[in-house]
mmCIF file as Biopython writes it, N, C-alpha, C and O atoms, coordinates in Angstrom:
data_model
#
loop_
_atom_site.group_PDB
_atom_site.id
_atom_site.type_symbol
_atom_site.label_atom_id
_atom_site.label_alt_id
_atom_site.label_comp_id
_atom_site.label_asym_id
_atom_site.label_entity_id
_atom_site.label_seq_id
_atom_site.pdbx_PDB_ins_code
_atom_site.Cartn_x
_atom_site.Cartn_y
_atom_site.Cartn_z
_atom_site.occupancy
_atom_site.B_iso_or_equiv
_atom_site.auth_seq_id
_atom_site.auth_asym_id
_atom_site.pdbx_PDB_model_num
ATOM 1   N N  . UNK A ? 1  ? 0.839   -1.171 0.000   1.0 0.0 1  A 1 
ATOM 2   C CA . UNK A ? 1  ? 0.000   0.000  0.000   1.0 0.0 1  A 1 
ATOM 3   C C  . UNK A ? 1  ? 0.885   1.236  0.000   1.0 0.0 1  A 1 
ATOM 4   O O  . UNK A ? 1  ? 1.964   1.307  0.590   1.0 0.0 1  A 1 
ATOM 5   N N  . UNK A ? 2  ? 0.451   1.989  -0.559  1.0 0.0 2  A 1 
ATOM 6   C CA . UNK A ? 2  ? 1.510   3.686  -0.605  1.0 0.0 2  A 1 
ATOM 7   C C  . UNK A ? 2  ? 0.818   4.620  -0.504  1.0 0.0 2  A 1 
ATOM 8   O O  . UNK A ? 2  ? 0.326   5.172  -1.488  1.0 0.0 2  A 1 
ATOM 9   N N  . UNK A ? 3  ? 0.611   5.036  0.800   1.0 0.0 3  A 1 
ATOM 10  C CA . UNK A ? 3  ? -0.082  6.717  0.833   1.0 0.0 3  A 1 
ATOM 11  C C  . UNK A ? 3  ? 0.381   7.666  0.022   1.0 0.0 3  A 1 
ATOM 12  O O  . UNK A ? 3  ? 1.609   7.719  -0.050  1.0 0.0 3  A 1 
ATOM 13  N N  . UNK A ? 4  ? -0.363  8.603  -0.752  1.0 0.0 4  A 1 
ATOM 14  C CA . UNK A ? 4  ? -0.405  9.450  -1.552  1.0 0.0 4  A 1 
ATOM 15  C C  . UNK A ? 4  ? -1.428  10.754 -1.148  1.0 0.0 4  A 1 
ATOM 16  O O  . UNK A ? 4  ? -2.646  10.936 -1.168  1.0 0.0 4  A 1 
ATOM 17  N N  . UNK A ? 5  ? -0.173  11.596 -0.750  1.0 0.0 5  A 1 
ATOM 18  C CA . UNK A ? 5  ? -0.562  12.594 -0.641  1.0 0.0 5  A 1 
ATOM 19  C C  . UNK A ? 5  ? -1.272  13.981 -1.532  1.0 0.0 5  A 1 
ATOM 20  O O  . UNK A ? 5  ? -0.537  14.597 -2.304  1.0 0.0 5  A 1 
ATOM 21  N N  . UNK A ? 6  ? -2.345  14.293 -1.404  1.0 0.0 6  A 1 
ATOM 22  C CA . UNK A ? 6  ? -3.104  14.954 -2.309  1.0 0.0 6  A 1 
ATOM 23  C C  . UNK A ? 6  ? -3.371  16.891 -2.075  1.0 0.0 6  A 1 
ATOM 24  O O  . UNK A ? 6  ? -4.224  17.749 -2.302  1.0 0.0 6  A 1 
ATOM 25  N N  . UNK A ? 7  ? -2.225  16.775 -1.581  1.0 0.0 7  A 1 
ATOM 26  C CA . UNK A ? 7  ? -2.115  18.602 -1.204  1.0 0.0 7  A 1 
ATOM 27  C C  . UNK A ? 7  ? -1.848  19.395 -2.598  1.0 0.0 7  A 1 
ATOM 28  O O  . UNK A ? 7  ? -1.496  18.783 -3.606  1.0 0.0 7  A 1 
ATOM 29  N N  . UNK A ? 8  ? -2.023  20.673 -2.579  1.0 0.0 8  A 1 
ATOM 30  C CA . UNK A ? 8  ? -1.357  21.436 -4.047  1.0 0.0 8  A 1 
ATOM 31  C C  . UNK A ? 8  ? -0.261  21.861 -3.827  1.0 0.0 8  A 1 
ATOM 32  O O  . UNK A ? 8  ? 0.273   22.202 -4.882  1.0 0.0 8  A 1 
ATOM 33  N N  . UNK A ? 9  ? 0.371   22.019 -2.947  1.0 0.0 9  A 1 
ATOM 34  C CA . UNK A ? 9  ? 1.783   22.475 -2.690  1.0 0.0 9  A 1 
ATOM 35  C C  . UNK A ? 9  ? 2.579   21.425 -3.584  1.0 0.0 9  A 1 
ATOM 36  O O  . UNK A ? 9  ? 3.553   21.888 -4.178  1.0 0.0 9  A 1 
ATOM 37  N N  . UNK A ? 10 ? 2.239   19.807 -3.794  1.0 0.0 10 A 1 
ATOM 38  C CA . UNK A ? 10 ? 3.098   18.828 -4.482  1.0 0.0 10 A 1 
ATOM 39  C C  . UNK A ? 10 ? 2.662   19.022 -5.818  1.0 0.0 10 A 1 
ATOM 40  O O  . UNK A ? 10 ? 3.389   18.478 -6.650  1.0 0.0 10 A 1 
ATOM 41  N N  . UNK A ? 11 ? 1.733   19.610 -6.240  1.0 0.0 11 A 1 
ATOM 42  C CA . UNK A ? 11 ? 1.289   19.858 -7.882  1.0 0.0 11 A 1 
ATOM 43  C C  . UNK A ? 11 ? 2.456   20.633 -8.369  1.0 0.0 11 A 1 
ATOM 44  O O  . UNK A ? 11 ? 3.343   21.260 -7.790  1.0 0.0 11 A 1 
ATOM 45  N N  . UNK A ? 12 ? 2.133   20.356 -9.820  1.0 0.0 12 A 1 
ATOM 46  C CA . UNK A ? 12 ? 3.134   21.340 -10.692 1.0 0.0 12 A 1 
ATOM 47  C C  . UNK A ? 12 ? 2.037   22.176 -11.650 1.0 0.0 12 A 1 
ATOM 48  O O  . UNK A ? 12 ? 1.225   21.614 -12.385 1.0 0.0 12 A 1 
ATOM 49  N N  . UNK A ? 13 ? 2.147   23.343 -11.527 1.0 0.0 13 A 1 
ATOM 50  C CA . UNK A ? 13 ? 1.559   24.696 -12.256 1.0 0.0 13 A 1 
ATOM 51  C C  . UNK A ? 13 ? 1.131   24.247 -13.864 1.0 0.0 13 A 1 
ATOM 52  O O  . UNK A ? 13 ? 1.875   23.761 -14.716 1.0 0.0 13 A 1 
ATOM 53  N N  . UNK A ? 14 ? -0.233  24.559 -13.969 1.0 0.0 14 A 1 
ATOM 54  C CA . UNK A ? 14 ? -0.016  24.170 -15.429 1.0 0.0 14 A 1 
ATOM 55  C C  . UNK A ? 14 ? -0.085  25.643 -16.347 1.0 0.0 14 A 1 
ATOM 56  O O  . UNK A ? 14 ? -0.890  26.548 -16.125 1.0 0.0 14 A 1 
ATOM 57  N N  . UNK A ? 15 ? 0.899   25.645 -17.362 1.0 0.0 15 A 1 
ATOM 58  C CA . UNK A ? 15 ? 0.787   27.058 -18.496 1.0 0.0 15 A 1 
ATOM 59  C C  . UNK A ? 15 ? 0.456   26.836 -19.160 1.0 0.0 15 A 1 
ATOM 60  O O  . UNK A ? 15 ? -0.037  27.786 -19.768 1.0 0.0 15 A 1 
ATOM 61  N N  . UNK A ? 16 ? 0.319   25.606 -19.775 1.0 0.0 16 A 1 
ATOM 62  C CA . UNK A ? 16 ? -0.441  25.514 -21.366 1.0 0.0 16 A 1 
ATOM 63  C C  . UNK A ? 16 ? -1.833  25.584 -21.527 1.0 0.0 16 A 1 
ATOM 64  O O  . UNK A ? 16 ? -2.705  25.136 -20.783 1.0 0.0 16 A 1 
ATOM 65  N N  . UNK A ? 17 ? -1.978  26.408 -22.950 1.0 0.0 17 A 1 
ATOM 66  C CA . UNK A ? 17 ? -3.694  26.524 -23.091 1.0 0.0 17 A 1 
ATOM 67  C C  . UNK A ? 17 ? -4.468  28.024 -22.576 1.0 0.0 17 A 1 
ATOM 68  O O  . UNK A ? 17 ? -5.620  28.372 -22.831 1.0 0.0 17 A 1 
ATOM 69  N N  . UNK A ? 18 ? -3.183  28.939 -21.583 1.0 0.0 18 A 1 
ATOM 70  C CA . UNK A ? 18 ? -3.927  30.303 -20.921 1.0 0.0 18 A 1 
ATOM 71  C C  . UNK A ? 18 ? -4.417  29.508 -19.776 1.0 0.0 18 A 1 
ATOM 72  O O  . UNK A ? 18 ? -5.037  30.148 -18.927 1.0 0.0 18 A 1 
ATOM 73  N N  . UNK A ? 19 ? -4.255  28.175 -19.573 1.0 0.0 19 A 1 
ATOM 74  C CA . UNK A ? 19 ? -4.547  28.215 -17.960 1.0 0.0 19 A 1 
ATOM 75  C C  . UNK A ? 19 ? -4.211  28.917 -17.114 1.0 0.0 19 A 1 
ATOM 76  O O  . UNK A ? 19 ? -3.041  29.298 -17.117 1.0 0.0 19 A 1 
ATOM 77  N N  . UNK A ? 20 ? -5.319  29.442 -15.846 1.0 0.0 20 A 1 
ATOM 78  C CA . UNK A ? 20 ? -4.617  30.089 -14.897 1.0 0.0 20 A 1 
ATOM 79  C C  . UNK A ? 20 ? -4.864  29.727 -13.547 1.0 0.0 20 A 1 
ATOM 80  O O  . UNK A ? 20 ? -6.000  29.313 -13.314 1.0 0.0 20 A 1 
ATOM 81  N N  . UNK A ? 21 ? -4.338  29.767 -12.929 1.0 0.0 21 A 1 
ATOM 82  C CA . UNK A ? 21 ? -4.328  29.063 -11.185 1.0 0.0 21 A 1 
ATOM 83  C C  . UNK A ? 21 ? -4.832  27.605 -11.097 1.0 0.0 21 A 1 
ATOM 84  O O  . UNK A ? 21 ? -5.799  27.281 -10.408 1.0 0.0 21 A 1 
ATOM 85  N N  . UNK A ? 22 ? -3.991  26.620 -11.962 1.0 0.0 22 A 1 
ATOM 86  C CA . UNK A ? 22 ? -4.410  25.254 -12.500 1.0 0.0 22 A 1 
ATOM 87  C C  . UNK A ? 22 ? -3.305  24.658 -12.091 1.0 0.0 22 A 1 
ATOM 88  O O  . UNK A ? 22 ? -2.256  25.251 -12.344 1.0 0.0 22 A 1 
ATOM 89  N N  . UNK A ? 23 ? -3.231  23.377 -11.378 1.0 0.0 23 A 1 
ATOM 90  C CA . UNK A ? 23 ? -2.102  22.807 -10.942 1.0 0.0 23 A 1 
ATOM 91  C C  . UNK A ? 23 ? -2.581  21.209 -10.942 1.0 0.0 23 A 1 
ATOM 92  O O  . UNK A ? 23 ? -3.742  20.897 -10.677 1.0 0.0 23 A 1 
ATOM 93  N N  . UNK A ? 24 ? -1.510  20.201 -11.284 1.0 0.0 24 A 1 
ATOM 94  C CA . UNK A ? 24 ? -2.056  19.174 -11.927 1.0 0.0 24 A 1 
ATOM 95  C C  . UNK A ? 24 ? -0.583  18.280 -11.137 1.0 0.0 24 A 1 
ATOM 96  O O  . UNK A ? 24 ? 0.554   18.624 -11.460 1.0 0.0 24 A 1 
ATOM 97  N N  . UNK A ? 25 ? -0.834  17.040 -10.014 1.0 0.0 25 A 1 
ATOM 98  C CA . UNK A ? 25 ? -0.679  16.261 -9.378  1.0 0.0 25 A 1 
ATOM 99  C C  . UNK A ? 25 ? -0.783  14.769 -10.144 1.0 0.0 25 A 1 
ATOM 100 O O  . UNK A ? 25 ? -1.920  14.339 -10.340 1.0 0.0 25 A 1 
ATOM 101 N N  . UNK A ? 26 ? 0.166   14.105 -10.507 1.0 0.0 26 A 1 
ATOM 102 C CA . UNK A ? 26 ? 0.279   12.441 -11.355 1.0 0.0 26 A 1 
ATOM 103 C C  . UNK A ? 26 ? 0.048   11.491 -10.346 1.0 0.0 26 A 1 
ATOM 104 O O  . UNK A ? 26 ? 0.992   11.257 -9.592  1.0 0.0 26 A 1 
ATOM 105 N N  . UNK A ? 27 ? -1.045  10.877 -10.171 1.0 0.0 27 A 1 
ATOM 106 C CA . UNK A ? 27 ? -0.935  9.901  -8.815  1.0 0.0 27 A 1 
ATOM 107 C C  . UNK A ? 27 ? -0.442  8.811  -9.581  1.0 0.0 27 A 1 
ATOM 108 O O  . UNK A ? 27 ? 0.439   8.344  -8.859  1.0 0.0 27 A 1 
ATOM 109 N N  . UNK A ? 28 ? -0.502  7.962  -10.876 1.0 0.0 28 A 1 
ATOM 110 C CA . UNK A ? 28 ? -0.361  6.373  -11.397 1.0 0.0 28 A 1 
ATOM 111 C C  . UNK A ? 28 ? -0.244  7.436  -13.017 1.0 0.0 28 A 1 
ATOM 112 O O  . UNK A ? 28 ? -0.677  8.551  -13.311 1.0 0.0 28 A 1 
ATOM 113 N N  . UNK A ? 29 ? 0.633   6.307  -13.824 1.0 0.0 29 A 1 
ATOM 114 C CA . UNK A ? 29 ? 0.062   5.792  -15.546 1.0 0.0 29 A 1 
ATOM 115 C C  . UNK A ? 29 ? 0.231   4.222  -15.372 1.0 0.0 29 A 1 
ATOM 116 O O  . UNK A ? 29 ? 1.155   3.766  -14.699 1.0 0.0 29 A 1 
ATOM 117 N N  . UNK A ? 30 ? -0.747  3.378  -16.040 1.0 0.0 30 A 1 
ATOM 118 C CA . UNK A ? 30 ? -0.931  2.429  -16.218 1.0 0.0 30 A 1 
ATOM 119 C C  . UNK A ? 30 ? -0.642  1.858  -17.489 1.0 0.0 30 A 1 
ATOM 120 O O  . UNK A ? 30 ? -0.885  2.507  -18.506 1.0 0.0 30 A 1 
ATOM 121 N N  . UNK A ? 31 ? -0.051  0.485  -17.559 1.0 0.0 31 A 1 
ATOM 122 C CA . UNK A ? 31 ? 0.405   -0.125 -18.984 1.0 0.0 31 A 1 
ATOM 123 C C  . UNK A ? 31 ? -0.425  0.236  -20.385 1.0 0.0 31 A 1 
ATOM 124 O O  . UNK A ? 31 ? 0.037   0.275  -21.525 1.0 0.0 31 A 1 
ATOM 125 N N  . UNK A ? 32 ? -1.838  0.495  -19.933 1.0 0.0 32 A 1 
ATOM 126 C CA . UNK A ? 32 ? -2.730  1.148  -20.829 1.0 0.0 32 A 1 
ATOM 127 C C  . UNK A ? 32 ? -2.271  2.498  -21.153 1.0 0.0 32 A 1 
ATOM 128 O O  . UNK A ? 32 ? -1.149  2.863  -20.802 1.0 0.0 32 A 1 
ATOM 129 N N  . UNK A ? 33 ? -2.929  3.133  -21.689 1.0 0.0 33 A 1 
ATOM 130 C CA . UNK A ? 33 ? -3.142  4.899  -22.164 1.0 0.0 33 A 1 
ATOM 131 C C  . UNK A ? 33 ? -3.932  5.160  -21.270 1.0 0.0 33 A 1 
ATOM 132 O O  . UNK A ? 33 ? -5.079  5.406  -21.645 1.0 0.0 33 A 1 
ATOM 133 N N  . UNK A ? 34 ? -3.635  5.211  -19.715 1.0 0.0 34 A 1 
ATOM 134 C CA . UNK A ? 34 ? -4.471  5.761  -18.721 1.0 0.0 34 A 1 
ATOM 135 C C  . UNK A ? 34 ? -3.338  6.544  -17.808 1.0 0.0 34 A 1 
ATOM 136 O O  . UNK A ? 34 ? -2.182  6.208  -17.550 1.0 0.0 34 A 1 
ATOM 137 N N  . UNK A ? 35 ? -3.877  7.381  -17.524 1.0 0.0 35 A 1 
ATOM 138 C CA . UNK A ? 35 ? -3.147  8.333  -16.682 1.0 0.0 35 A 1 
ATOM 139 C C  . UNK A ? 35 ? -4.195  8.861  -15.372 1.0 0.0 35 A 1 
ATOM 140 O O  . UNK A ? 35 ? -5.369  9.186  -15.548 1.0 0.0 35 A 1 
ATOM 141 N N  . UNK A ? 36 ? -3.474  8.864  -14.012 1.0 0.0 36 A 1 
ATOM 142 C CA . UNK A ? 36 ? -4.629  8.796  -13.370 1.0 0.0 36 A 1 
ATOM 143 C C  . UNK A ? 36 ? -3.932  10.317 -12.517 1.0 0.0 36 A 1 
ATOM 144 O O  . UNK A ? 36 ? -2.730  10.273 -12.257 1.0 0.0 36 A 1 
ATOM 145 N N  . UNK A ? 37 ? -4.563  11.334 -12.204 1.0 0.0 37 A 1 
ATOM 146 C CA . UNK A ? 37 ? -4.045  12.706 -11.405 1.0 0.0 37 A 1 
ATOM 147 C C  . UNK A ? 37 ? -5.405  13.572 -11.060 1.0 0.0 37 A 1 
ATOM 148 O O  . UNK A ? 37 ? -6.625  13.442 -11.169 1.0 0.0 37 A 1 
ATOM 149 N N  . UNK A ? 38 ? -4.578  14.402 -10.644 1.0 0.0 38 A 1 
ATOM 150 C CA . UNK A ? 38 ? -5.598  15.750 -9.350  1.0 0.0 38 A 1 
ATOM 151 C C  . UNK A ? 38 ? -5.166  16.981 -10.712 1.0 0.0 38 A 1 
ATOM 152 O O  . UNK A ? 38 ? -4.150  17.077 -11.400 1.0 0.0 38 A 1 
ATOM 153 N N  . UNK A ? 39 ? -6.295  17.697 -10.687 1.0 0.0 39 A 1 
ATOM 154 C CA . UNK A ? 39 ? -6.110  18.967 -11.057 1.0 0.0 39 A 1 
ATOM 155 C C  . UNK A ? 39 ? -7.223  19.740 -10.300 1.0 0.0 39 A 1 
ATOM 156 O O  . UNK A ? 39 ? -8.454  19.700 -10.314 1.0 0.0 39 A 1 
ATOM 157 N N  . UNK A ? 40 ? -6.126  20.580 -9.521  1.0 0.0 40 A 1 
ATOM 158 C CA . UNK A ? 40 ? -6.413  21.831 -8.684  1.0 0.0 40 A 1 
ATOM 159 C C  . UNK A ? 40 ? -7.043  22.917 -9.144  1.0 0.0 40 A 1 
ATOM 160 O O  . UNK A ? 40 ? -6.409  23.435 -10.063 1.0 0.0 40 A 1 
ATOM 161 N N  . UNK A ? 41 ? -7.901  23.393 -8.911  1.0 0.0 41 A 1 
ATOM 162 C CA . UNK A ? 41 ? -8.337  25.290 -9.947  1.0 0.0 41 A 1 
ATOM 163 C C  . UNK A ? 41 ? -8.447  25.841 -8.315  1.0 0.0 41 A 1 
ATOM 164 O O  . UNK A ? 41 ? -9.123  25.418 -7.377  1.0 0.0 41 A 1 
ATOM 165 N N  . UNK A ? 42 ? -7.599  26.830 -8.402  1.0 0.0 42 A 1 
ATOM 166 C CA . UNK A ? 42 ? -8.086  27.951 -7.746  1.0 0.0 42 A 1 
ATOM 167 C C  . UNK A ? 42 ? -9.405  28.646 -7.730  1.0 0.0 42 A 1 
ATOM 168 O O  . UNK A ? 42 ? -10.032 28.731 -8.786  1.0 0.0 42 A 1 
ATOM 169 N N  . UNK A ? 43 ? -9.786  29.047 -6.852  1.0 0.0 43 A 1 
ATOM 170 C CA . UNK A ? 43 ? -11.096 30.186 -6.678  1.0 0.0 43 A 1 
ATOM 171 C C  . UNK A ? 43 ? -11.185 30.945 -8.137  1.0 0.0 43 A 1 
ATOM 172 O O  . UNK A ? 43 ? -10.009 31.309 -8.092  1.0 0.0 43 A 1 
ATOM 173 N N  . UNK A ? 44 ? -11.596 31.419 -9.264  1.0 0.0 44 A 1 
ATOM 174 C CA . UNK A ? 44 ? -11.581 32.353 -10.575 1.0 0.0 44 A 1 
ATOM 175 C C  . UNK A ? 44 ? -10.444 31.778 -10.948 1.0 0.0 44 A 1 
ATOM 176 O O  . UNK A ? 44 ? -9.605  32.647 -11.184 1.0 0.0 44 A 1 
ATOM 177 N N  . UNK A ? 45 ? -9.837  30.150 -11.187 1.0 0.0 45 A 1 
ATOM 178 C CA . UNK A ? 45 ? -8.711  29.496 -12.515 1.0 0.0 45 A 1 
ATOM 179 C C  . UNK A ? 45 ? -9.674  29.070 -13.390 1.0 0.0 45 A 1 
ATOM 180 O O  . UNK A ? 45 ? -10.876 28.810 -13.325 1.0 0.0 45 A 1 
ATOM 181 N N  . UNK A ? 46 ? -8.773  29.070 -14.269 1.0 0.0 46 A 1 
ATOM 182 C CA . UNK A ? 46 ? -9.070  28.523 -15.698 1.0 0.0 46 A 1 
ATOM 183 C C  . UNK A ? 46 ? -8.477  27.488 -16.126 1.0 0.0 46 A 1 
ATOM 184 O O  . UNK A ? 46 ? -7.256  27.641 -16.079 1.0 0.0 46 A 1 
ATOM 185 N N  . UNK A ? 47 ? -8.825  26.404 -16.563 1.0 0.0 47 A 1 
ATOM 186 C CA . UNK A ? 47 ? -8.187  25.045 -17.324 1.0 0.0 47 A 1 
ATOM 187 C C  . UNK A ? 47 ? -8.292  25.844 -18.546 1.0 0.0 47 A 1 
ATOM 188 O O  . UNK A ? 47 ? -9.272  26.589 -18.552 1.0 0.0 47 A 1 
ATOM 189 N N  . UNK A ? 48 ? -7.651  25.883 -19.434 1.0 0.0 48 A 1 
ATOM 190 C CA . UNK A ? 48 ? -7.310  26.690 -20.588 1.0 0.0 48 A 1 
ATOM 191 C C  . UNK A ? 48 ? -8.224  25.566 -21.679 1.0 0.0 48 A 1 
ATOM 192 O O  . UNK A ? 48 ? -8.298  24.374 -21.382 1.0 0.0 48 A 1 
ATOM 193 N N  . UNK A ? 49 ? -8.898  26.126 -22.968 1.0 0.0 49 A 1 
ATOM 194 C CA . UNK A ? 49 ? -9.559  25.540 -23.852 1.0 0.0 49 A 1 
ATOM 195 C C  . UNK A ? 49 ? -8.530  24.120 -24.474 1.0 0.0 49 A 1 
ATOM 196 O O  . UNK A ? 49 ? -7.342  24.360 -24.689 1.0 0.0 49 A 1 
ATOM 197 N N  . UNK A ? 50 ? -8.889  23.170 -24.645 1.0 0.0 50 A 1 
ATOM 198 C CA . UNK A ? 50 ? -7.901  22.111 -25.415 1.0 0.0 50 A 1 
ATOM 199 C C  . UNK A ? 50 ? -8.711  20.792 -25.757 1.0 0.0 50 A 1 
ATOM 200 O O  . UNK A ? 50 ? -9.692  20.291 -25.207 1.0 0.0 50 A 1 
ATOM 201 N N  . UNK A ? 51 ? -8.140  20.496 -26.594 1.0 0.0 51 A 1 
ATOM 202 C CA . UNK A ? 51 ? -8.399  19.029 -26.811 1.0 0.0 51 A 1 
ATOM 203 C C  . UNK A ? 51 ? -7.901  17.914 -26.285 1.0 0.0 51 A 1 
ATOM 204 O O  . UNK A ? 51 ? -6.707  17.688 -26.479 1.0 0.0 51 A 1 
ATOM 205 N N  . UNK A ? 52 ? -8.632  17.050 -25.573 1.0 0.0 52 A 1 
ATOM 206 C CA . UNK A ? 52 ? -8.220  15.869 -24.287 1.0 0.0 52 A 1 
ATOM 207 C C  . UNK A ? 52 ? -7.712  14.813 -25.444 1.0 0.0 52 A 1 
ATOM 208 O O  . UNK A ? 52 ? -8.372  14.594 -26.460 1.0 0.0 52 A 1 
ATOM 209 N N  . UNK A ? 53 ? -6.636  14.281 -25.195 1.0 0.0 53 A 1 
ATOM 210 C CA . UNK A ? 53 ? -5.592  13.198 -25.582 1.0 0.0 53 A 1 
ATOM 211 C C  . UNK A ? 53 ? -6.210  11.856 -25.403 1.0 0.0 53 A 1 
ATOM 212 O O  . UNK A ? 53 ? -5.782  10.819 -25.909 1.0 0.0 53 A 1 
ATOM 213 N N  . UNK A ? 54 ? -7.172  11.961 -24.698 1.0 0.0 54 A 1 
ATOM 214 C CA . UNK A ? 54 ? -7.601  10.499 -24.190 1.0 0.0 54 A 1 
ATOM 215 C C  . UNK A ? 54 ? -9.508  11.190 -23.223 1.0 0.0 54 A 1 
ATOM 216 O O  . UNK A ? 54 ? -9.880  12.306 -22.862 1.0 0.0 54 A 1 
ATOM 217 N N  . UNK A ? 55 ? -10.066 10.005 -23.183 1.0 0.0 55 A 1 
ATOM 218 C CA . UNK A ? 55 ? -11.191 10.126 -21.909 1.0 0.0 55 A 1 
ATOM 219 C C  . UNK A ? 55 ? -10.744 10.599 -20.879 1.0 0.0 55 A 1 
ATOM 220 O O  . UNK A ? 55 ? -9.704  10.298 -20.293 1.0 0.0 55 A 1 
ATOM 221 N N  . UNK A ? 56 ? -11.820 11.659 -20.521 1.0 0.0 56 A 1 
ATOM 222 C CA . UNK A ? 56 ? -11.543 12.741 -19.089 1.0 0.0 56 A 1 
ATOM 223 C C  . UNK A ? 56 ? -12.527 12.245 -18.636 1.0 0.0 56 A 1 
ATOM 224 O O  . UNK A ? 56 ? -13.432 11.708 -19.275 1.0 0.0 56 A 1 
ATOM 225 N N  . UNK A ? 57 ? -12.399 12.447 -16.877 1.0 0.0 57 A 1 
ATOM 226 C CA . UNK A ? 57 ? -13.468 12.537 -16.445 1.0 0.0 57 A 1 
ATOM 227 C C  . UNK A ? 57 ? -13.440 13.652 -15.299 1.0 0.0 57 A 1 
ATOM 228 O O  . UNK A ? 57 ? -12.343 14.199 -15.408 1.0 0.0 57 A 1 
ATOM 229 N N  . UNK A ? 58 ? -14.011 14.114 -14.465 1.0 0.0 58 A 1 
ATOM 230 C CA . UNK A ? 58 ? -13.881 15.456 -14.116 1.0 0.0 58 A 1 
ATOM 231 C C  . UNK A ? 58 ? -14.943 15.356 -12.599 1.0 0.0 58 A 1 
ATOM 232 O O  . UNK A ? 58 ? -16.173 15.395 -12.568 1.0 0.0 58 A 1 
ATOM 233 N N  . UNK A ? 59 ? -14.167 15.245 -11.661 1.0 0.0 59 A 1 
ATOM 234 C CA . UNK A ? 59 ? -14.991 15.001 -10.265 1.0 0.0 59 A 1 
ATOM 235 C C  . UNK A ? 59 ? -14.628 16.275 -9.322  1.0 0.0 59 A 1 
ATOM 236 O O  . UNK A ? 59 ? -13.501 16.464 -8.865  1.0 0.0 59 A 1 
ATOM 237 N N  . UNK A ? 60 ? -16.038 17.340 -9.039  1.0 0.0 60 A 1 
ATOM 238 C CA . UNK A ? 60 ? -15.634 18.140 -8.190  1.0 0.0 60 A 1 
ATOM 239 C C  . UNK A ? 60 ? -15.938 17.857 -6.971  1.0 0.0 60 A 1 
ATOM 240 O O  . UNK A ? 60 ? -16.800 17.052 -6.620  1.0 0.0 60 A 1 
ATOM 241 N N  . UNK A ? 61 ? -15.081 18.658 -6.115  1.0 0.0 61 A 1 
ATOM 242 C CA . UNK A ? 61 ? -15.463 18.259 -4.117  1.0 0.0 61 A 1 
ATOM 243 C C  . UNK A ? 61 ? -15.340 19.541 -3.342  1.0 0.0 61 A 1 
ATOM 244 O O  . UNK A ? 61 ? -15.525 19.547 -2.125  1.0 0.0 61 A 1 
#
C-alpha cells in the first residue's frame, strides 16, 4: 500500500492553453493509455480551452 498525498503544494503549475491558477498532481500511468491525477483550480482558474488526448473525467469536491 503507498499513501499518496493529495495537497497542491506537491502539484506542478499548469501554463499551457492560458490556464490560470491550474495545478495538476500524477498519482499512477498504467500499462494502458491511462493516466490517473488531481487537477487543482483555484477560486476564478481557468483550465485553458484544449483538446483531451484520451477520456476525461472530471470530479468536483
Amino acid at each position: 500500500m503507498q499513501i499518496i498525498q493529495f495537497t497542491q503544494d506537491l502539484a506542478n503549475p499548469i501554463h499551457q492553453y492560458k490556464s490560470v491558477d491550474t495545478f495538476y498532481r500524477k498519482i499512477t500511468k498504467t500499462e494502458m493509455p491511462t493516466t490517473i491525477g488531481f487537477i487543482y483550480i483555484e477560486p476564478g482558474g481557468v483550465v485553458g480551452m484544449h483538446e483531451a488526448p484520451r477520456s476525461t473525467a472530471l470530479y468536483r469536491y
